[in-house]
N, C-alpha and C positions, 0 to 999 in steps of 0.2 A: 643210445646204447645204455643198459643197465648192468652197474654191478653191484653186485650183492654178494657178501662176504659173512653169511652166517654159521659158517663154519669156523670164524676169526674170530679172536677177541680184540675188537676195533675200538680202540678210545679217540674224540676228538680232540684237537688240541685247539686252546682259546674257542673253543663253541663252533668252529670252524669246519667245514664238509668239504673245504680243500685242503685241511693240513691234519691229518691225522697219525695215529700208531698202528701197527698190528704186531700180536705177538706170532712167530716164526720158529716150529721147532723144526734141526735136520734133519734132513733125512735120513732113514734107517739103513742098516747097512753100511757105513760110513764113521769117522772118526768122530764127524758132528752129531752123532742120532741120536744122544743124550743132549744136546744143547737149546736153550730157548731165549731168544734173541726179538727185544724190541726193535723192531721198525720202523722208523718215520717217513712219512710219504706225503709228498706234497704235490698237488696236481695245477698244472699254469691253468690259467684263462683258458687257452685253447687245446684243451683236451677233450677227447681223447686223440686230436692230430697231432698235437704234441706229447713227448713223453713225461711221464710222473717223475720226481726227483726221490730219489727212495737212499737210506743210510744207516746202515748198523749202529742203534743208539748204546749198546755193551759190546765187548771186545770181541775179536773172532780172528785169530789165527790161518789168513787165508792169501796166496799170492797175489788176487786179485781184486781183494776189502784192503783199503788202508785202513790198520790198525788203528791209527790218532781219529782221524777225522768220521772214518766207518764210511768212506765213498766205495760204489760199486763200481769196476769195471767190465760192465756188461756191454756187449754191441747193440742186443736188442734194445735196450733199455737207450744207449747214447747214441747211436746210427741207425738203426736200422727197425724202430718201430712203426708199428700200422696203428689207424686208427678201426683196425680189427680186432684187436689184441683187449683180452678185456683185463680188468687190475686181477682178477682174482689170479691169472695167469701169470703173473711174477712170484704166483706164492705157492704156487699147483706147481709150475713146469720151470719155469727162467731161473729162480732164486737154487731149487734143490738140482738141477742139470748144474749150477755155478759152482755148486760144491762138492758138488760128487766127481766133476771133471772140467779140474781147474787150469787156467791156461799161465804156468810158467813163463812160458816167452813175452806175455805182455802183463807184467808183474806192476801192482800196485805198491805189494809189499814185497822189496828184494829178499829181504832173509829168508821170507817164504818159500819165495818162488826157486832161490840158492837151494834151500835144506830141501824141496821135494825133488833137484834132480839129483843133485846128489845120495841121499840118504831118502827115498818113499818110508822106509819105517821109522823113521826119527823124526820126518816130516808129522805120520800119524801118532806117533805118541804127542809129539806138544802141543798137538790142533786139542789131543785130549788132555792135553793138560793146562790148556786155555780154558774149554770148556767145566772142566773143574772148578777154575777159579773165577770164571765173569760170565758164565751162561748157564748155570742155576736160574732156576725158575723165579727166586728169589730177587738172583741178581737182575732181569729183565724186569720183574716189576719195578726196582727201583731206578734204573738206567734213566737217567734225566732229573730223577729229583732230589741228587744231591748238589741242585741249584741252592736249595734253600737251607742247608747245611753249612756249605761255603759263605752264603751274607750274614750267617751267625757267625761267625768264625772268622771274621776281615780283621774284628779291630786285636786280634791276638796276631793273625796273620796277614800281613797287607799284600803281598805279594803268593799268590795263589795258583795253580797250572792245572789244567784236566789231564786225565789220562784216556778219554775215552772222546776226544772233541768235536763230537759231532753238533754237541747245544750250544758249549763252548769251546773253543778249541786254545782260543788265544788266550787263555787265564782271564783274570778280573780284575777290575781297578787299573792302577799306575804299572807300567813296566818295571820304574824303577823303587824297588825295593830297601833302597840303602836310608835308614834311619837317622835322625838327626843325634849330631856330638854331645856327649853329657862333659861338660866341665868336672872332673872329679879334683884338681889341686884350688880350686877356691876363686881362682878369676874370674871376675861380672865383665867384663871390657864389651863378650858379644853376646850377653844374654836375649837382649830384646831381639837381636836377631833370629837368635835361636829359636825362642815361642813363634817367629815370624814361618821359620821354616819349617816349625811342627807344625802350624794349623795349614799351610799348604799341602805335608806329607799327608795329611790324614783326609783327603779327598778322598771318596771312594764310591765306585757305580753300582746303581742296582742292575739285579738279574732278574727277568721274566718266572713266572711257574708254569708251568704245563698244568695243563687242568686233568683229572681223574675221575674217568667214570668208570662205572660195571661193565660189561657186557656190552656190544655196540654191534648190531647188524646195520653197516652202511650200505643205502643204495641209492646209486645218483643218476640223471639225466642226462644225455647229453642235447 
Protein backbone atom coordinates (compact mmCIF):
# COMPACT_ATOMS: atom_id res chain seq x y z
CA UNK A 1 0.00 0.00 0.00
CA UNK A 2 1.22 3.60 -0.80
CA UNK A 3 0.95 6.65 1.16
CA UNK A 4 1.59 9.75 -0.02
CA UNK A 5 1.03 12.89 1.85
CA UNK A 6 1.93 15.82 -0.59
CA UNK A 7 -0.50 17.80 0.40
CA UNK A 8 1.29 17.66 4.11
CA UNK A 9 4.18 19.35 5.38
CA UNK A 10 5.97 15.93 6.60
CA UNK A 11 9.31 16.33 8.43
CA UNK A 12 11.13 13.12 9.36
CA UNK A 13 12.33 12.64 12.66
CA UNK A 14 16.03 11.28 13.24
CA UNK A 15 16.15 10.51 9.25
CA UNK A 16 13.60 7.95 10.17
CA UNK A 17 10.44 6.90 7.51
CA UNK A 18 8.73 5.36 10.60
CA UNK A 19 8.76 8.35 12.95
CA UNK A 20 7.73 11.36 11.39
CA UNK A 21 5.61 14.98 11.84
CA UNK A 22 2.86 16.44 9.99
CA UNK A 23 1.57 19.77 10.34
CA UNK A 24 -2.53 19.40 10.90
CA UNK A 25 -4.72 22.65 10.52
CA UNK A 26 -8.78 22.34 11.94
CA UNK A 27 -11.24 22.04 10.39
CA UNK A 28 -13.37 24.90 9.16
CA UNK A 29 -16.32 25.76 10.51
CA UNK A 30 -15.34 24.84 14.00
CA UNK A 31 -13.64 26.46 17.08
CA UNK A 32 -10.45 24.73 15.75
CA UNK A 33 -10.28 26.24 12.12
CA UNK A 34 -7.76 28.80 12.88
CA UNK A 35 -5.51 26.32 14.59
CA UNK A 36 -2.25 24.49 13.28
CA UNK A 37 -0.99 21.65 15.26
CA UNK A 38 2.28 19.45 14.86
CA UNK A 39 1.80 15.76 14.74
CA UNK A 40 3.89 12.99 15.55
CA UNK A 41 3.31 9.60 14.11
CA UNK A 42 5.12 6.81 14.46
CA UNK A 43 4.37 3.60 12.40
CA UNK A 44 5.44 -0.27 14.26
CA UNK A 45 6.96 -2.94 12.23
CA UNK A 46 3.81 -4.21 11.21
CA UNK A 47 2.01 -1.77 9.48
CA UNK A 48 -0.22 -1.00 7.95
CA UNK A 49 -1.90 -4.32 10.19
CA UNK A 50 -1.04 -2.46 13.02
CA UNK A 51 -2.14 0.96 13.72
CA UNK A 52 0.28 4.20 13.76
CA UNK A 53 0.90 5.97 17.18
CA UNK A 54 -0.06 9.52 16.40
CA UNK A 55 -0.03 12.78 19.38
CA UNK A 56 -0.56 16.36 19.44
CA UNK A 57 3.06 17.72 19.73
CA UNK A 58 1.28 21.61 20.92
CA UNK A 59 -1.67 22.10 23.05
CA UNK A 60 -5.35 21.47 22.11
CA UNK A 61 -8.20 21.94 24.16
CA UNK A 62 -10.24 18.88 23.38
CA UNK A 63 -12.34 16.08 25.70
CA UNK A 64 -10.70 13.48 23.88
CA UNK A 65 -6.59 14.76 23.35
CA UNK A 66 -4.95 14.73 26.72
CA UNK A 67 -3.82 17.98 27.17
CA UNK A 68 -0.21 16.96 29.03
CA UNK A 69 0.86 14.16 27.07
CA UNK A 70 -1.30 15.07 23.35
CA UNK A 71 -2.66 11.15 23.41
CA UNK A 72 -5.64 10.66 20.91
CA UNK A 73 -8.67 8.86 21.83
CA UNK A 74 -9.67 7.52 18.88
CA UNK A 75 -11.45 3.85 18.28
CA UNK A 76 -10.26 3.79 14.86
CA UNK A 77 -6.89 4.55 15.39
CA UNK A 78 -6.86 2.06 19.07
CA UNK A 79 -9.57 -0.79 18.17
CA UNK A 80 -10.75 -0.71 15.37
CA UNK A 81 -8.27 -0.18 12.48
CA UNK A 82 -7.81 -2.00 8.97
CA UNK A 83 -5.01 -2.45 7.06
CA UNK A 84 -7.30 -0.66 4.46
CA UNK A 85 -7.16 2.47 6.01
CA UNK A 86 -4.33 4.54 4.43
CA UNK A 87 -2.17 7.34 6.79
CA UNK A 88 -3.36 10.15 4.63
CA UNK A 89 -6.86 9.13 6.30
CA UNK A 90 -6.21 10.23 9.97
CA UNK A 91 -5.62 13.62 8.31
CA UNK A 92 -8.44 13.80 5.63
CA UNK A 93 -11.40 12.01 7.77
CA UNK A 94 -10.35 10.47 11.47
CA UNK A 95 -8.37 13.61 12.87
CA UNK A 96 -11.06 16.56 11.57
CA UNK A 97 -14.64 14.02 12.31
CA UNK A 98 -12.60 13.92 16.22
CA UNK A 99 -12.91 17.48 16.54
CA UNK A 100 -15.72 18.47 14.95
CA UNK A 101 -17.84 15.71 17.08
CA UNK A 102 -16.11 15.06 20.06
CA UNK A 103 -17.18 12.26 22.37
CA UNK A 104 -17.78 13.62 26.08
CA UNK A 105 -18.58 10.28 27.60
CA UNK A 106 -15.21 8.84 26.89
CA UNK A 107 -13.16 11.91 27.93
CA UNK A 108 -9.37 12.12 27.88
CA UNK A 109 -9.57 15.37 29.24
CA UNK A 110 -12.37 15.76 32.02
CA UNK A 111 -12.57 19.64 32.18
CA UNK A 112 -13.23 19.29 28.73
CA UNK A 113 -15.51 16.85 28.27
CA UNK A 114 -17.28 18.69 31.98
CA UNK A 115 -17.30 22.26 30.23
CA UNK A 116 -18.80 20.98 26.70
CA UNK A 117 -21.93 19.31 28.58
CA UNK A 118 -22.44 21.69 30.58
CA UNK A 119 -21.69 25.10 28.81
CA UNK A 120 -21.17 24.01 24.42
CA UNK A 121 -20.49 27.87 24.17
CA UNK A 122 -17.88 28.28 26.86
CA UNK A 123 -16.71 25.03 25.83
CA UNK A 124 -16.08 26.81 22.12
CA UNK A 125 -14.78 30.06 23.39
CA UNK A 126 -11.61 28.20 25.39
CA UNK A 127 -10.91 25.56 22.45
CA UNK A 128 -10.48 29.20 20.91
CA UNK A 129 -8.64 30.44 23.29
CA UNK A 130 -6.28 27.65 23.33
CA UNK A 131 -5.90 27.87 19.94
CA UNK A 132 -4.71 31.61 20.36
CA UNK A 133 -2.22 30.70 22.68
CA UNK A 134 -0.41 27.17 21.50
CA UNK A 135 -1.73 26.57 17.88
CA UNK A 136 -0.26 29.54 15.84
CA UNK A 137 1.41 28.43 13.06
CA UNK A 138 4.26 29.61 14.82
CA UNK A 139 3.63 27.76 17.83
CA UNK A 140 3.49 24.28 15.72
CA UNK A 141 6.56 24.97 14.06
CA UNK A 142 8.27 25.18 17.32
CA UNK A 143 6.38 22.36 19.44
CA UNK A 144 9.32 19.92 20.19
CA UNK A 145 12.20 22.02 19.93
CA UNK A 146 12.13 23.80 23.02
CA UNK A 147 14.11 20.48 23.85
CA UNK A 148 17.22 22.51 23.20
CA UNK A 149 16.21 25.63 25.25
CA UNK A 150 15.60 23.58 28.38
CA UNK A 151 19.46 21.81 28.20
CA UNK A 152 20.57 25.50 27.98
CA UNK A 153 18.77 26.49 30.76
CA UNK A 154 19.48 23.30 33.47
CA UNK A 155 22.32 24.72 35.18
CA UNK A 156 20.06 27.97 36.31
CA UNK A 157 17.19 25.59 36.61
CA UNK A 158 17.62 21.85 37.71
CA UNK A 159 14.38 20.94 38.10
CA UNK A 160 12.34 21.57 34.76
CA UNK A 161 8.37 20.23 33.79
CA UNK A 162 6.81 20.46 30.09
CA UNK A 163 3.57 21.75 29.64
CA UNK A 164 2.97 20.09 26.35
CA UNK A 165 4.48 16.19 27.24
CA UNK A 166 4.27 14.55 24.43
CA UNK A 167 8.61 14.59 23.71
CA UNK A 168 8.82 14.94 27.36
CA UNK A 169 6.37 14.72 29.66
CA UNK A 170 8.14 13.65 32.82
CA UNK A 171 10.52 16.98 33.07
CA UNK A 172 14.36 16.46 32.93
CA UNK A 173 17.19 15.46 35.06
CA UNK A 174 16.59 14.61 38.91
CA UNK A 175 13.03 14.69 40.50
CA UNK A 176 14.44 16.08 43.22
CA UNK A 177 15.05 19.59 43.05
CA UNK A 178 16.06 20.75 46.64
CA UNK A 179 19.52 22.48 46.48
CA UNK A 180 22.37 21.94 48.83
CA UNK A 181 22.55 24.19 52.56
CA UNK A 182 24.85 27.34 52.37
CA UNK A 183 26.41 27.72 55.94
CA UNK A 184 25.86 31.52 56.26
CA UNK A 185 26.89 31.85 60.45
CA UNK A 186 30.68 30.75 59.64
CA UNK A 187 30.67 26.93 60.64
CA UNK A 188 33.10 24.39 58.40
CA UNK A 189 32.18 21.17 60.65
CA UNK A 190 30.13 19.81 57.23
CA UNK A 191 31.81 21.50 54.44
CA UNK A 192 33.40 18.77 52.51
CA UNK A 193 30.21 17.25 52.77
CA UNK A 194 28.39 19.74 51.37
CA UNK A 195 30.83 20.10 47.94
CA UNK A 196 30.06 16.17 48.18
CA UNK A 197 26.39 16.78 47.82
CA UNK A 198 26.65 19.57 45.28
CA UNK A 199 28.77 17.57 42.69
CA UNK A 200 25.97 14.78 43.03
CA UNK A 201 22.97 17.51 42.71
CA UNK A 202 24.48 18.81 39.68
CA UNK A 203 23.93 15.49 37.62
CA UNK A 204 21.95 16.24 34.71
CA UNK A 205 20.54 14.21 31.52
CA UNK A 206 20.70 15.03 27.91
CA UNK A 207 17.61 15.38 25.76
CA UNK A 208 17.34 14.23 22.07
CA UNK A 209 16.59 16.92 19.01
CA UNK A 210 14.21 16.31 16.42
CA UNK A 211 15.76 16.86 13.23
CA UNK A 212 14.20 19.85 10.58
CA UNK A 213 13.55 19.65 7.20
CA UNK A 214 11.51 21.62 4.49
CA UNK A 215 8.89 20.21 2.90
CA UNK A 216 8.53 16.41 2.88
CA UNK A 217 6.22 14.27 0.57
CA UNK A 218 6.41 10.84 2.38
CA UNK A 219 5.52 7.66 0.43
CA UNK A 220 6.16 4.26 1.86
CA UNK A 221 5.76 0.51 0.98
CA UNK A 222 4.19 -1.85 2.55
Amino acid sequence: MKLLMSDYQVTLVNNKMSEFTVKFHGPAETPFAKGVWKIHVELPEAFPYKSPSIGFMNKIFHPNIDELSGSVCLDVINQTWSPMFELINIFEIFLPQLLRYPNPADPLNGEAAALLMRDPKAYAKKVESYVERYATPEDANLAGDDDDEDDDDEMDTPLRKKTNGHVNGNGNGHANGDNKKTNRNGSNGDDEDAEEDEDEDDTMSDMGELSDEDDIMGKMDD
